[in-house]
N, C-alpha and C positions, 0 to 999 in steps of 0.2 A: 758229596756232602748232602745228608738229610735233615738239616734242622729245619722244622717248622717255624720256626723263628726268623728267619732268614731266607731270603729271596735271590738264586742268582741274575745277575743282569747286565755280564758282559763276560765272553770266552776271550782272552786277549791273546794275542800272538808272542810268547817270552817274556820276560820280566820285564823291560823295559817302556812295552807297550801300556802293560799291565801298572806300572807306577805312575807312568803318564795319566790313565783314567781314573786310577786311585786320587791322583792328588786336584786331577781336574773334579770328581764329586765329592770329597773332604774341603774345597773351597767354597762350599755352595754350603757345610755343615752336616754333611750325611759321613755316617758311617759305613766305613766297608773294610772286609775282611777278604783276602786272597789267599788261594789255595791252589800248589799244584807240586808237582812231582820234582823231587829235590836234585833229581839226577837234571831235569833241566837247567835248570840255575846253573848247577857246578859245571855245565860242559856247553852252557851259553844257545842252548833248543829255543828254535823259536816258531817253529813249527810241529803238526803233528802233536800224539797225545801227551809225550813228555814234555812237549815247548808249550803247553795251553796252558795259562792260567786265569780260573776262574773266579769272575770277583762278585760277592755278595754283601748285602744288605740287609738292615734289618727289614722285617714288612712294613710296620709302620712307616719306613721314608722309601718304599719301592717302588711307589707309583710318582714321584716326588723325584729321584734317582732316573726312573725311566724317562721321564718328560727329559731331564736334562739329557742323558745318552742319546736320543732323539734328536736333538737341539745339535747333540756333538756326532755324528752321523752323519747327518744333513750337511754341516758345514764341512765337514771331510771330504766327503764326496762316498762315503760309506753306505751299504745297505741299510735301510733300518730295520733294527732287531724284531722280531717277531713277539706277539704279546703274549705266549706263552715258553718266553724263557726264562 
């Protein structure tokens, strides 16, 4: 996805992971939109390019969005994301 409007700022491992981080940065008041390949979902991909899905932001709350991924990262035990993703 190319929108200038919108900032990605997590690649998630299947749908599940991906609603988990959706609903952990909607509890904080950011919006985000997820995007990925429909044959994932239906045949339950949780890996690789049809299991990814990518979840984005508007820019005004992307740095705001990042701080918190950061925050949930750290406490996973997870790498932290890089600043140009």
């Amino acid at each position: 996805m190319k929108d200038k409007a919108l900032k990605l700022i997590w690649k998630a491992n299947g749908y599940l992971d991906a609603q988990l981080i959706k609903n952990y940065l909607e509890s904080f008041g950011i919006t985000v939109y997820d995007f990925e390949e429909s044959v994932g979902l239906s045949y339950g991909l949780t890996s690789g390019p049809l299991g990814e899905v990518e979840l984005y932001v508007p820019t005004a709350q992307a740095e705001e969005a990042d701080g918190y991924m950061r925050q949930y990262a750290q406490a996973s035990g997870q790498d932290v994301p890089d600043e140009d993703q």
